[in-house]
N, C-alpha and C positions, 0 to 999 in steps of 0.2 A: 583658377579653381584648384589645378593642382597644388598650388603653392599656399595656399588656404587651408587645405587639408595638411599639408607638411607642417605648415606652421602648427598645426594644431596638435600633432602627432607631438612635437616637440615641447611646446606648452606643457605637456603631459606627462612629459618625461625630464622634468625640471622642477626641482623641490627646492623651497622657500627657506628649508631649516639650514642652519648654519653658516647663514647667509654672510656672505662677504664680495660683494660688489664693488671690484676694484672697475673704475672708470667710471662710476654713478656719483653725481653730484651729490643726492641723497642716501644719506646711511643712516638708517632708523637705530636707533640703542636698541630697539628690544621686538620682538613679534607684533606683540601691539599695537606699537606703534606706525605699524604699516597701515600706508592710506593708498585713496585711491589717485592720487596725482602721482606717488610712488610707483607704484603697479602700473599703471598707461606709460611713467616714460621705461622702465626696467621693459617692458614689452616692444615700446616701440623699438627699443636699441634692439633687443633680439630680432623682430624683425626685419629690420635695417640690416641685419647682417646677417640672415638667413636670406634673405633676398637678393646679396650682394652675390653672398656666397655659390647662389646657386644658378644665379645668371654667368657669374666669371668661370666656375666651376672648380671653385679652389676654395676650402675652407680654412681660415684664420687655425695657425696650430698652436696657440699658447692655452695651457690649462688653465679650463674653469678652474678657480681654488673653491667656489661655493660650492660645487658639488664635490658629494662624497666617491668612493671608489666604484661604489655599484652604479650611481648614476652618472658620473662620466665615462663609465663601459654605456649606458643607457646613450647617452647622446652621441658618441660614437658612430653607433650602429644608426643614429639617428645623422647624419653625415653621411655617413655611407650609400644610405638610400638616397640623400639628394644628390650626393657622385654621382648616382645611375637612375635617373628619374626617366632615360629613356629603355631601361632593360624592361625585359616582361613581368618576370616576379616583382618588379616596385610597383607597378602598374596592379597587380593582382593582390599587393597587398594594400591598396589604395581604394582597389576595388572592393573586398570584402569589407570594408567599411559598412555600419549599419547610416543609411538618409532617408531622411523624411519624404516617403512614400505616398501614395496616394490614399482616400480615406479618411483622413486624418479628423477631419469634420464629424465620420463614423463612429469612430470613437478607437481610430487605428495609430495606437500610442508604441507600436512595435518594431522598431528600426532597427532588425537585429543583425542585418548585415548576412554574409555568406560564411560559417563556421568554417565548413571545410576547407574551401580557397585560404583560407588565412591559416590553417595549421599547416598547408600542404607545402604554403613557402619555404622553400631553403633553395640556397643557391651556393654555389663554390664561386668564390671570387678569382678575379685574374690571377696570375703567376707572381707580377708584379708588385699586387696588393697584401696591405698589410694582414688586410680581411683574413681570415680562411673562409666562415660561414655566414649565414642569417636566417635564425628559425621564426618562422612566424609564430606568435600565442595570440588567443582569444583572449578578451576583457569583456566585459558585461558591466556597462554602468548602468545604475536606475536613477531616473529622478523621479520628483513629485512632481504634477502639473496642478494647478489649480488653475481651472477656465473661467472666464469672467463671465459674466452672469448675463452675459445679452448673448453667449453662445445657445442657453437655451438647451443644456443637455442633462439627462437625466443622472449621468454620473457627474458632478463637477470635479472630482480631485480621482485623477487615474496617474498610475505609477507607469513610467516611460523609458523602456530597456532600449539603449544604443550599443549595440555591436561596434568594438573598437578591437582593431586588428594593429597590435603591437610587435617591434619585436623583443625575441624571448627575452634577452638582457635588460626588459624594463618591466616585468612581472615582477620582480620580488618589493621593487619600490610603491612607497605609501605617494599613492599622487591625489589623495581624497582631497587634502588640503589644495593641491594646486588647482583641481576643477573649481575647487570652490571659490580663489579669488580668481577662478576665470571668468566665471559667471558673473562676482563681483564687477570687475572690468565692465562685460559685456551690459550689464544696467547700470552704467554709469554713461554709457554712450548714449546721444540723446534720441537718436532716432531707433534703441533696441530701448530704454528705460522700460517702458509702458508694458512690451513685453516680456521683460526681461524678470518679473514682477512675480510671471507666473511659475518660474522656472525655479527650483529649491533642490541639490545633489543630494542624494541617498547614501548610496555605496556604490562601489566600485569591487568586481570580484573577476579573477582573471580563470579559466580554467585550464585543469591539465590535461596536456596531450597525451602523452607517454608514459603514464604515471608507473611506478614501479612499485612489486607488491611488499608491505612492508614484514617484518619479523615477527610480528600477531599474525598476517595475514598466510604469512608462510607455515604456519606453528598452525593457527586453523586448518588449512588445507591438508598436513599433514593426516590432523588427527581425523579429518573427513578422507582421507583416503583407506585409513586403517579400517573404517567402517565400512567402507565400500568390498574391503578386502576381506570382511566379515561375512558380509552379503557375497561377495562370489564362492567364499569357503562354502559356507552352508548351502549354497546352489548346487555346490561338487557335491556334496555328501549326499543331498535326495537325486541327483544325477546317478552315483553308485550303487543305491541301493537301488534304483532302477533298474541299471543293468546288470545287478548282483539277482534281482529277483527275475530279470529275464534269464539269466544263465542257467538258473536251476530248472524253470521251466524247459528250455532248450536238450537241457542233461538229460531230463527226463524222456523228452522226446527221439536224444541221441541212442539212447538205450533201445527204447522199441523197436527206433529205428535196424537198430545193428539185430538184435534179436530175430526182428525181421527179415536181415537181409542171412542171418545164419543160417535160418529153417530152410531160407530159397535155396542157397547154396547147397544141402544137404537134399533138400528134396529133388534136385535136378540136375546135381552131380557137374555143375557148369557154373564160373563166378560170371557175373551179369555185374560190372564195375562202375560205381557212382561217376557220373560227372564230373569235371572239374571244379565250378565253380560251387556245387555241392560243398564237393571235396574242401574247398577252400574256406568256404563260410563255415564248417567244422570245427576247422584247427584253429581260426581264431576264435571261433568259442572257446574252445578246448584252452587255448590260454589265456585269452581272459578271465575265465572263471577260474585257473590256478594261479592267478597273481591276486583275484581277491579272498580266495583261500586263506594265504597267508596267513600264520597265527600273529608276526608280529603289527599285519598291518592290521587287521581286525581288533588288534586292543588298544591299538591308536584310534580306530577309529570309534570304538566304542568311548573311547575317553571322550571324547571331542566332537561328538556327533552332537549330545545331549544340547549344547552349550550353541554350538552353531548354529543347529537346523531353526532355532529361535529367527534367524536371518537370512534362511532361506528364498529368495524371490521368487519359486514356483509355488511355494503354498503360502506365503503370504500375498500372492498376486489372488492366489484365486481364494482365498478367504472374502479380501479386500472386494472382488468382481463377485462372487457370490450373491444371485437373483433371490434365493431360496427361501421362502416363508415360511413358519409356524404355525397352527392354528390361535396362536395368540398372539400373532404379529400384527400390530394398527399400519394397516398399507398406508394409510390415507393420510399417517403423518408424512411420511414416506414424501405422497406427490406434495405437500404444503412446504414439505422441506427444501423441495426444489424449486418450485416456481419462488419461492420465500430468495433462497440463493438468486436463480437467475436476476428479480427484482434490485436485491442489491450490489450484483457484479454491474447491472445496467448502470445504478446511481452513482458507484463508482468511477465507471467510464468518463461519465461527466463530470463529475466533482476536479477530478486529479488531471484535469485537462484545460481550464479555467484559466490559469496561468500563461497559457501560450497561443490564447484566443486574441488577434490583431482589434477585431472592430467587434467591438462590442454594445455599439448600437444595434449590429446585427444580432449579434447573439441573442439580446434582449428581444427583440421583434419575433425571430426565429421562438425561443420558449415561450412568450406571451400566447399561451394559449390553452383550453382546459385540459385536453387526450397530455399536454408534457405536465401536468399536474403528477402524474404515476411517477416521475423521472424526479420532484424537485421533492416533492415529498414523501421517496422512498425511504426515509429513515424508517417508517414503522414498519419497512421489511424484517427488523429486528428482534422487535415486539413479537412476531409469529415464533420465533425462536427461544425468546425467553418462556412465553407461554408452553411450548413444546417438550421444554427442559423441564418446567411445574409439573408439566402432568405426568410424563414418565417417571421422572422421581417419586411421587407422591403413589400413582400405579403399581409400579416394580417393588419398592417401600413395602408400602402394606402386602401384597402380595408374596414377600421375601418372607415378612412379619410373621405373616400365620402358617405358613411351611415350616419355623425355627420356633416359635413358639413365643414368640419377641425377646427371641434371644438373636440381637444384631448388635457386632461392634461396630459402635460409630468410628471410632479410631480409624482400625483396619479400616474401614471404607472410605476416609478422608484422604488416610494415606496412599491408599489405593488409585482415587482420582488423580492426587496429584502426583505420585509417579507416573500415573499415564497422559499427564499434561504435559510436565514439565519438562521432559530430554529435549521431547523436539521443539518445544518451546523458547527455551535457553539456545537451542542450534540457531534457531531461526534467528534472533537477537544476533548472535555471534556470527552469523553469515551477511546481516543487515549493515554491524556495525565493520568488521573486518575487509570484508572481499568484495559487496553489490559494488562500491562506487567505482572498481575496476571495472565492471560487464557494462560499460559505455561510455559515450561522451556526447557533446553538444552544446550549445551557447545555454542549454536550461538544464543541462545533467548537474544534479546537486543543488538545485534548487530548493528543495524542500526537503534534503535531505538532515536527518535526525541522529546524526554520527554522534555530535557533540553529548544531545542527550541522553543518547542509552550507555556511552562511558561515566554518565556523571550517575543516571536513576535506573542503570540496569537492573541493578538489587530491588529497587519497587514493582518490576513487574516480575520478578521473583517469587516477591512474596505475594503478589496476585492484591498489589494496593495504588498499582498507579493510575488508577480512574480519578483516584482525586490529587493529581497532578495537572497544573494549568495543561493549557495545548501547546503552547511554547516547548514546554520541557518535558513531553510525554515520546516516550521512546516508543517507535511504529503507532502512532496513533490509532488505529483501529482496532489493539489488543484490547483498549479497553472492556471491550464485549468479554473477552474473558475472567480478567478481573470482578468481573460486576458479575458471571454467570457463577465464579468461585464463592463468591460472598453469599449468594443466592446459595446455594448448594450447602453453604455450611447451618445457613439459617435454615434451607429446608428440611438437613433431617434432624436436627432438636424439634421444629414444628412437627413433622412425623411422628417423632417420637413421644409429644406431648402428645398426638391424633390417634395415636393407638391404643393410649393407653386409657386416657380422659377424652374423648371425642367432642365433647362440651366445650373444655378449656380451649382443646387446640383449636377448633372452628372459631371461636371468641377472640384468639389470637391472630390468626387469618385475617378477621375481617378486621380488627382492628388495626393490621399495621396496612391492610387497604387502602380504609379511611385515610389513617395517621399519612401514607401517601399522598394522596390528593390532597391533604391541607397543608402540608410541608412545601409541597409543589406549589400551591398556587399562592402562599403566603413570598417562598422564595419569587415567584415572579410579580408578585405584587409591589414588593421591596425596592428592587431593583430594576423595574420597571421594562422587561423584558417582553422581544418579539419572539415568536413562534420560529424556530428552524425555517428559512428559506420563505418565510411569509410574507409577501409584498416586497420581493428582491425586484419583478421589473418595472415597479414604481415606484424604487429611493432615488432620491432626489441627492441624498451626500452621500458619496461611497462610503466612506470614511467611517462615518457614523453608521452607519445599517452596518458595516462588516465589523467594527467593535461590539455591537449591543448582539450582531450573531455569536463571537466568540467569547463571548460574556455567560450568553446564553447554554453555550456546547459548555463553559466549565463547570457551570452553577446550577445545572438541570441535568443537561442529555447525557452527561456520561455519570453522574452519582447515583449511587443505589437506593439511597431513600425514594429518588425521584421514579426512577423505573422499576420497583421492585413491583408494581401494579399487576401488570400482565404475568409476570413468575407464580404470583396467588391466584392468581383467575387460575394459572391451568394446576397447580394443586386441590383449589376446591372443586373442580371440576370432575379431577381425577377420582377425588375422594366420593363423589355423589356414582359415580361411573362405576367405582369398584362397588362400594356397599349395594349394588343394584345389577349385581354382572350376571346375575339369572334372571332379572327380569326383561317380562317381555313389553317391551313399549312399544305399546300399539296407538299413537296418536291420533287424535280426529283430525279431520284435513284443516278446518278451521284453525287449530292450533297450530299446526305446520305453516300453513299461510302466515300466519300471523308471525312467529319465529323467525319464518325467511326474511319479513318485511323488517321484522328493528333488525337483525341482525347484520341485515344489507345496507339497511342505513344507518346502522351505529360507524359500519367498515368505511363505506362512501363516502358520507358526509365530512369525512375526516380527512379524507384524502382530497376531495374534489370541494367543499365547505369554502374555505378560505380563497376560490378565486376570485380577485377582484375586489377581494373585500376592501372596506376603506380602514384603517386603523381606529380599532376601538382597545383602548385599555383593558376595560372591562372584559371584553371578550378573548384578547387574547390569554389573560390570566386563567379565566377558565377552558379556554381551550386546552393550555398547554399543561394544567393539572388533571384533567379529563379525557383525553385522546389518543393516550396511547390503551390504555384502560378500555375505551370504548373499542378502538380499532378491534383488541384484543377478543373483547365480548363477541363478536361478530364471526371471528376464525373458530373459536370456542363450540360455536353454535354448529357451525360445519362439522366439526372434530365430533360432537356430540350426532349428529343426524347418522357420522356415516357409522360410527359404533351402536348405535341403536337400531339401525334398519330402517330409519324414517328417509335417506336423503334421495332416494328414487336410483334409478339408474343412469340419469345425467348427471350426478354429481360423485355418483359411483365410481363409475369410469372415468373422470376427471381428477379424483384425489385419491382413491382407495384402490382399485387394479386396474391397472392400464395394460397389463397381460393377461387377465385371466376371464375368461366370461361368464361371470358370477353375477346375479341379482344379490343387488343389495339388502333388499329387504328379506334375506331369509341368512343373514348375519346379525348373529347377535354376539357379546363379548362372552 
């Protein structure tokens, strides 16, 4: 077994290019022309003489001429281990190997071996030996599996990661091509053909142990230090003027105090002498308040205060921590805000974890069921957010409106958002792209990591336009929410601005890019014949095909703004109905209430909970998927709307609108 695994270590460490096979009967002219009678005997003679070699325990010393300098250092090291096949580090690094595990039936395609064992090898060689060292690295190869059709599995074609513990001198070499006629080989043998069929190499990707940070990365950090060094300044400066404005207090008190103890003295012709420790807590008043005296340090400080205290963490912590309401404060977006978050931190969880799930039979069994309905089709966690950002714009808007007299610069306030998007925005990118892939490691760190693409489309999320970049090439994937929320925002206050002036026009424009949504939406999924996000994921029958037609779906629907701009208008014209109505008192019949609760609960439900089990119909999912976020949205609306009217009772009070204060809800009005 061991020598199986050795042989195969080396296989792997043996490249085809440049081939010059002195001792082989067969010498092909050109790459091409390699066959497979070529490849069975060039293998048999290698193993004939790794075999030989490592039973006698002496390896043949004449240099491979086919291999280049980097991969006869590779085989080398690959010798060296069969020298010592009885040391412990061979054995560990033989062991960290990814093998076919149990499960496998399950859908457990994960052989990924033991990461750390295999970085943790290094050994010093004898005195004797040529050796000095040998670092163990991690490789991660994928293949394709395609399962034959009497397995009977729900996925037929699952991608299958083998932990390969190399060592370090054979990471920098391309061995893609050698898996590949290894596999070749191995389906040419009669009693592996049949299965050998199913088996198709991917990539091969090795990872780093010890990476070192590079000259962006250092040049970032720097400039993230300077900031930090901003934030401790501006923490001195309200630190001093703390103890500047306790000193004068103290001053004051030092005064009465002595005043005090003069009259005693005077009155009773006897000194009665303070304390020590009095005594002492004095004098360092006494000089601390004449070093902030100072005229030259006070004009320094006065320079530099203005500038800093912008960066201060004691009052920017407690802005940021700040409970404190207004009388015009909507609490109750407040709790939708968060339950809205929690929803999508949870969908998160699972999404980004999918990848490194062994048996995925299980998985499937395990979600197959209605309550994980919340989990698969959290995306319209979203949709509460877009709606959220509609109505306060459209609110705060008009409301700014007729305070200035509808005199607002849209400018100043475009430019205003996006200064207050964009710093930390751009960090974020430049922390993503620079420095994250150093804060770990693992046989899956940088798996899905998006380096490549924020160096090439950083400037697209820039300009707040890279939602209509495929998924492939979208730098952090999940910004698109912001992208799509900026486009929204700029559309929204031109719409504003048409709604304050022309109330007619703007509502007409409202409804019609509504509309114009839902038929763009459901013509684009008509087209291209598109599923619903996550919709009959644990009854695809071909991986393959259901995970294309989902990312087909995520480029050409779920992240462009035609498609979602639905829910952004709902909480505009919502907003708009809210304000022009902010004295009145809506005193609803209960009947009507009743009836609101009932669609509004099942416009939100049905959408979430609708689609279990369904069987695939066209039709339906084209309207679904033009319809549903639109609907989901109707349904939050109707809450938003209850609890600023006074209609939502006090269970629903306490649940979205104060969760600290105990206030009946119905004696709120806007």
């Amino acid at each position: 077994m061991k020598r199986s695994i050795v042989y195969f270590v080396l296989c792997l460490s043996t490249v085809y290019s440049d081939a010059n096979f002195n001792g082989l009967d067969a010498s092909p002219a050109s790459k091409s022309d390699f066959s497979s009678s070529f490849w069975k005997e060039y293998f048999e003679k290698v193993y004939r003489n790794v075999t030989g070699a490592a039973e006698g325990g002496v390896f043949a010393k004449e240099k491979h001429e086919f291999l280049t300098e980097a991969q006869s250092k590779c085989l080398k090291d690959v010798k060296y281990i069969f020298r010592h096949l009885k040391s412990k580090w061979v054995i560990q690094m033989l062991d960290a190997y990814g093998k076919v595990p149990s499960g496998t039936l399950r859908g457990n395609f994960l052989w990924i071996g033991k990461y750390e064992e295999c970085v943790d090898v290094h050994v010093d060689a004898d005195r004797n030996d040529s050796r000095s060292e040998i670092d163990g690295i991690y490789c991660v190869a994928t293949w394709n599996v395609k399962l034959p059709n009497n397995f009977n599995l729900p996925l037929q074609q699952l991608p299958v990661k083998t932990g390969l513990c190399l060592p370090e001198s054979c990471s920098s070499l391309d061995i893609k091509q050698d898996i590949r006629h290894l596999v070749s080989l191995l389906r040419s043998l009669p009693f592996l053909g049949e299965y050998g069929e199913f088996l198709n190499f991917h990539s091969m990707t090795c990872k780093e142990t010890f990476p070192r940070l590079s000259v962006p990365a250092l040049i970032f950090l720097y400039i993230l230090g300077a900031y930090f060094s901003f934030i401790i300044a501006g923490s001195c400066i309200t630190l001093c003027e703390y103890i500047r404005s306790s000193c004068t207090s103290s001053s004051k008190c030092a005064k009465e105090q002595s005043s005090a103890f003069t009259d005693f003295v005077s009155e009773e012709g006897d000194a009665h002498f303070i304390d020590g420790e009095s005594f002492t807590e004095l004098l360092i008043t006494k000089k601390s308040c004449s070093l902030l005296s100072n005229g030259a340090f006070q004009r320094c400080f006065k320079a530099s205060s203005v500038f800093l205290r912008c960066f201060c963490l004691f009052s920017n912590t407690a802005k940021i921590l700040d409970t404190s309401t207004t009388a015009n404060t909507f609490s109750c977006i407040h709790g939708i805000r968060f339950f809205s978050m929690a929803w999508v931190i949870l969908g998160h969880t699972y999404i980004h974890n999918t990848n490194i799930i062994g048996n995925y039979m299980d998985l499937l069994h395990s979600i197959d069921n209605l309550p994980f309905q919340t989990v698969t089709q959290g995306t319209f966690s979203v949709d509460s957010f877009f709606l959220i950002s509609g109505f306060l714009l459209c609110y705060l808007f008009l409301e700014e409106s007729d305070k200035r007299n509808g005199k607002i610069n849209l400018f100043v306030l475009c430019l205003h958002r996006f200064v207050r998007l964009t710093p930390v925005y751009m960090l974020l990118i430049a922390f993503n792209t620079l420095v994250f892939k150093y804060t770990g490691s693992g046989p899956f760190w940088g798996d899905d990591s998006d380096i490549g693409s924020c160096k090439q489309y950083w400037w697209w999320n820039l300009l707040y336009i890279n939602n209509f970049l495929p998924l492939e090439s979208m730098c952090i994937t999940w910004t698109w929410y912001l992208a799509d929320d900026m486009q929204f925002f700029l559309v929204g206050i031109i719409l504003m601005s048409i709604l304050g002036r022309w109330p007619v026009v703007g509502l007409t424009i409202g409804i019609t890019l509504l509309f114009g949504s839902w038929i763009v939406t459901w013509c684009i999924s008509y087209y291209y014949d598109l599923v619903p996000l996550f919709v009959g994921i644990t009854t695809a029958t071909d991986y393959e095909t259901y995970k294309n037609r989902l990312v087909l779906a995520w480029n050409l629907i779920y992240s462009k703004p035609y498609c979602r701009c639905g829910p952004y208008i709902i909480g505009i014209l919502l907003a708009y109905i809210m304000y022009q109505n902010r004295n009145k008192n809506w005193n609803m019949k209960l009947w009507l209430k009743c009836l609101g609760w009932c669609c509004g609960s099942f416009c939100s439900l049905s959408v979430v909970f609708g689609m279990y089990h369904v069987q695939e119909n066209a039709t339906l999912f084209h309207f679904y998927s033009a319809f549903s976020r639109s609907a989901f949205s109707l349904g939050v609306a109707w809450v938003i709307f209850c609890c600023l009217s006074g209609n939502g009772g006090n269970v629903v009070f306490r649940l979205f609108d104060h969760l600290l204060h105990d206030c009946p809800c119905n004696q709120r009005n806007i």
